[in-house]
N, C-alpha and C positions, 0 to 999 in steps of 0.2 A: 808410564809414570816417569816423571824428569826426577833430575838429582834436588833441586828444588821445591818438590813436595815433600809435605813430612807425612811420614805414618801414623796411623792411629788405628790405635787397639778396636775390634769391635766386640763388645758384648751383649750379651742377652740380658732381656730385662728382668728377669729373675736374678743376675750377679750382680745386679746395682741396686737391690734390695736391703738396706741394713737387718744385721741378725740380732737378737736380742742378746747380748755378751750374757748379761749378768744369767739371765734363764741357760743359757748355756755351762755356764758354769756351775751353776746349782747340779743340775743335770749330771754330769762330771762326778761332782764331789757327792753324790746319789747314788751313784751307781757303782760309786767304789765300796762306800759303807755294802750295798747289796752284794758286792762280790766277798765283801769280807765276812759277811754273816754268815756265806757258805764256806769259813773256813773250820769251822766246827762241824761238821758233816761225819760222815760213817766210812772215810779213805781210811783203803788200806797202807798205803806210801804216803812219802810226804813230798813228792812230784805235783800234784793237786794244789798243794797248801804252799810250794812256790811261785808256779804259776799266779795264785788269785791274789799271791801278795806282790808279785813284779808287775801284775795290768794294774792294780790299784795305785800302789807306787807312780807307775804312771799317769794317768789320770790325773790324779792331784799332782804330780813335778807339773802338768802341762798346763796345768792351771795356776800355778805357781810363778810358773815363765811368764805366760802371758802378762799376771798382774804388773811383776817386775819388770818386761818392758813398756808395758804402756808407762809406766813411774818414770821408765828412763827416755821417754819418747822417744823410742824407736818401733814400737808400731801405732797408728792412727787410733785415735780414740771414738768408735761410730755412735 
C-alpha cells in the first residue's frame, strides 16, 4: 500500500444495521424499575439494596447521557 491510499474501515453488515434507540431505551428504563421491584425482597444486609440501586442508577444516567448528547449533537441521530 503507498502513502497515497487512504484507509478504510471495514465492517460487517450487521454493524451498519440501525438499532432501534427509542426500544432501547425503553428497555433500559424497564429493566431498572424490574431491578427495583426486587429491592423490597427478604435481604438480610443492605449490600443487595445498594447494589440494585447503583445498576439502576446506571441504566437511566446512560439513558440520560445519551438523550443529552444527541440535544447537544455530539452523537449522530440513527
Amino acid at each position: 500500500m503507498s502513502a497515497t491510499e487512504e484507509h478504510q474501515d471495514v465492517y460487517a453488515p450487521d454493524q451498519l444495521k440501525p438499532t432501534n434507540r427509542r426500544r432501547a431505551q425503553r428497555g433500559a428504563i424497564i429493566s431498572a424499575i424490574v431491578l427495583l421491584m426486587f429491592f423490597w425482597g427478604n435481604q438480610q444486609g443492605n449490600t443487595e439494596k445498594v447494589w440494585l440501586v447503583v445498576i439502576a442508577i446506571g441504566l437511566i444516567g446512560a439513558v440520560v447521557g445519551d438523550i443529552v448528547l444527541r440535544k447537544a449533537g455530539l452523537r449522530p441521530n440513527d
